[in-house]
N, C-alpha and C positions, 0 to 999 in steps of 0.2 A: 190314169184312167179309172180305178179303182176306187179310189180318191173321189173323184166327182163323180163316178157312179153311187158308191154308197152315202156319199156323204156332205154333198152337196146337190148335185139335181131332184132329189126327191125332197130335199127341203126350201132352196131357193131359187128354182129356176121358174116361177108363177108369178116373181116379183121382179117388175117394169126396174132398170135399174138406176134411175133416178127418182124410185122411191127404197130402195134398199141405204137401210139407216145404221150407222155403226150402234143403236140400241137393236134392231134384230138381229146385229150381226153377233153382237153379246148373247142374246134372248139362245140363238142357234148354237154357240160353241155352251154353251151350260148344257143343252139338252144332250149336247155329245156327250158329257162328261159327264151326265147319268144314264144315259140312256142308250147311247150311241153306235154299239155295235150291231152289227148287221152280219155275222158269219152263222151259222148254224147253231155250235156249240155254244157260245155266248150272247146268243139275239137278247138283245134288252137291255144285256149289260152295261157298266159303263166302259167309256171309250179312255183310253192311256193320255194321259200328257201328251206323250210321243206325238201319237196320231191326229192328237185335236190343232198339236205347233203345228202339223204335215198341212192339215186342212187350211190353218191361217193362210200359209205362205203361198199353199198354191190360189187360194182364193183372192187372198192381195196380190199376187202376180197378175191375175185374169181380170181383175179391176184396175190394178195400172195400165193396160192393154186399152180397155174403154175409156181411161183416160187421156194414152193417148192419140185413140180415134176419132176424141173430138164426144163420145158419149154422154160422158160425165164429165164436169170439175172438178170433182176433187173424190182422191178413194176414200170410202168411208172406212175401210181394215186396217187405212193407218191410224187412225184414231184411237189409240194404244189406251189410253185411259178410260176409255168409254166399252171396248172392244174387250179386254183385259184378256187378251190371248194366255198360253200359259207359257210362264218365263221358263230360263232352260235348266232353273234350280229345281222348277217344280218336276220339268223332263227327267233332271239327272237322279233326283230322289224317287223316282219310280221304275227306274231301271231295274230289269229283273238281278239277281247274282247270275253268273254265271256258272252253273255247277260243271265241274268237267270229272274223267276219270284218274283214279292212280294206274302204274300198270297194269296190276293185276286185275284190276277188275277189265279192264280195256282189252286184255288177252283173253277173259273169260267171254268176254259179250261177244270177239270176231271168233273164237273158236267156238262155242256156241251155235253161231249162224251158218258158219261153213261145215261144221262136221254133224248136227245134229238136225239144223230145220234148214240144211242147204239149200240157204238163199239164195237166188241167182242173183241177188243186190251187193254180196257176200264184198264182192271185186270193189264194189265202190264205195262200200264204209270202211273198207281198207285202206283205200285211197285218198279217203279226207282224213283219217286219222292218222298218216303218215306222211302226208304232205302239207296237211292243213290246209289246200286250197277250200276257197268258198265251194258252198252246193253249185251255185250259177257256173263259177269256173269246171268244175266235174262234168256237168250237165254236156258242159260246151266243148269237151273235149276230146279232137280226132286223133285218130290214130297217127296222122303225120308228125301229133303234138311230140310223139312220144320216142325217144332214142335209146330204142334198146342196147345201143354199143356202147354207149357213156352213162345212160343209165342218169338219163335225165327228162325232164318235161317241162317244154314252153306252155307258158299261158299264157293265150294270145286273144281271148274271147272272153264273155261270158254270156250265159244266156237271157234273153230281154223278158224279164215277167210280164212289162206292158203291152209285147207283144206276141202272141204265142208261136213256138216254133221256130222264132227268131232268134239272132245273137247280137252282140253290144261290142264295147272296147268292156275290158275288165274295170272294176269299180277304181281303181287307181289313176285308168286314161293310158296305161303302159302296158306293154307284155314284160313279163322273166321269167325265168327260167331256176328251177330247183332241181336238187339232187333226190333221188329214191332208193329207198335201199334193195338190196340183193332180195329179200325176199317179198317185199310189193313187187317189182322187176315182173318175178316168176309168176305173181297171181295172174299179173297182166297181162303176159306170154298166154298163158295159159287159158284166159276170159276172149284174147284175142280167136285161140282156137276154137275156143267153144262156141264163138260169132262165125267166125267161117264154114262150123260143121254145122250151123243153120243156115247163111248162104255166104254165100262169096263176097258178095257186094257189100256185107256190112262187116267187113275185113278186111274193106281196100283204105287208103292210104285216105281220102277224104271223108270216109264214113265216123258217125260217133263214137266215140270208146262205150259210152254209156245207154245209148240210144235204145228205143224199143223193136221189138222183133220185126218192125215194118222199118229200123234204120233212122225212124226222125226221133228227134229233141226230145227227152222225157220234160212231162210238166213240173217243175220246179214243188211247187203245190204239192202232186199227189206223191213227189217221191219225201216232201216230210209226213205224208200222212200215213205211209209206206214205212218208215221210220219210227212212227209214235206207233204204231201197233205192234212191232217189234219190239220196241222200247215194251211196250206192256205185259207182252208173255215172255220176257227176259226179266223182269222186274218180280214177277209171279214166280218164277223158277228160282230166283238167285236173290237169299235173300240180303237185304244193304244193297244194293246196288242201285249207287244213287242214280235218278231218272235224270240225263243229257239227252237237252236238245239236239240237232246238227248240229249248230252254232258254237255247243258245248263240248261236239267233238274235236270241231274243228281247235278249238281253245285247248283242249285235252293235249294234243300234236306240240302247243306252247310251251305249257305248262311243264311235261314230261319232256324237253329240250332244256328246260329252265333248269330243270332240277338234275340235268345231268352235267348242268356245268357248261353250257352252251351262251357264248355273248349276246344279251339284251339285243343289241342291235342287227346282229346276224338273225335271232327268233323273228 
């Protein structure tokens, strides 16, 4: 939805689609790729590989659909030579690095947040950096998920960016189930009380682990935006402390399993 909102209806939805030409459909993905973002911090900038293939495919999806309505004859976005979407060399050469932490720096930045600017997020960068689940699977995950006698957590959800408030199957199409250690265990116990000595209900067995003081689905969104401000007056404070995205924590979780001698396959 994001997709076509930013990055198609404001620029081809004025054009009859049996005159939409795979030379505008070219003329459109260049202007992404200099011009193309549309977020606040970036307006003007240009648009990633990533997100201009995103736009090809869903937009050649939405034309084969007219095609086979009987609309159109033929899609014009498959017309690969004319169109010159971008290949997945030019996707995988723009990949950011993944910067993640060692430990020490990773025990600086959750001690930090829980003993000095006691974050009440404190619980759930704990969480991704000890379990490595995705932001979406965190977001999405209820108290039922969680066993504190074995001291383990099903993920069985994740939360739908397309739709707000909503949940999904997990990005795999599977639930399983990980092991947590003794002292994630206790934050959780612990965060669990801290939700019930605000109310009950968002400390019963279907409510969110993560949830806001009103009990529903934090937005996926605001809680990295949530995260890069913290990221920022941690960065300020500590000096070398390389800036990790979530995505980077979540890698962090890999990386510090890798290196302690943990099987490829098992991380």
């Amino acid at each position: 939805k994001r997709i076509v909102r930013n990055h198609i209806t404001p620029h081809l939805s004025t054009i009859r689609l049996d005159k939409l030409t795979a030379t505008r459909i070219a003329a459109h993905y260049r202007q992404l790729e200099t011009s193309g973002r549309r977020d606040k911090p970036g307006y003007g900038k240009p648009l990633s590989a990533n997100t201009v293939s995103k736009v090809h495919v869903l937009l050649a999806a939405m034309l084969d659909s007219a095609v086979d309505d009987g609309l159109i004859l033929i899609n014009p976005a498959k017309k690969k030579r004319t169109v010159n979407p971008p290949r997945s060399s030019q996707v995988r050469a723009q990949k950011p690095e993944i910067i993640t932490w060692s430990g020490p720096q990773l025990h600086t930045f959750l001690a930090w947040t829980r003993d000095e600017l006691e974050d009440e997020l404190f619980p759930l960068w704990r969480t991704i950096a000890y379990t490595g689940m995705r932001r979406s699977e965190a977001l999405a995950l209820r108290w039922s998920d969680i066993n504190f006698a074995t001291g383990r957590i099903s993920l069985r959800r994740a939360v739908d960016v397309t739709a707000p408030h909503t949940t999904k199957v997990t990005k795999t199409g599977s639930a399983r189930v990980i092991d947590i250690d003794a002292e994630t265990l206790r934050v959780l116990k612990a965060h669990k009380a801290d939700r019930g000595a605000i109310s009950l209900e968002l400390a019963r067995a279907d409510a969110y682990v993560f949830g806001d003081d009103r009990g529903a689905i934090r937005v996926p969104d605001a809680i990295t935006s949530r995260w890069t401000r913290r990221l920022d007056w941690a960065c300020a404070k500590f000096e070398g402390l390389p800036r990790v995205t979530l995505k980077g924590l979540r890698h962090t979780h890999a990386t510090l399993l890798l290196e302690l001698g943990e099987h490829p396959k098992v991380v």
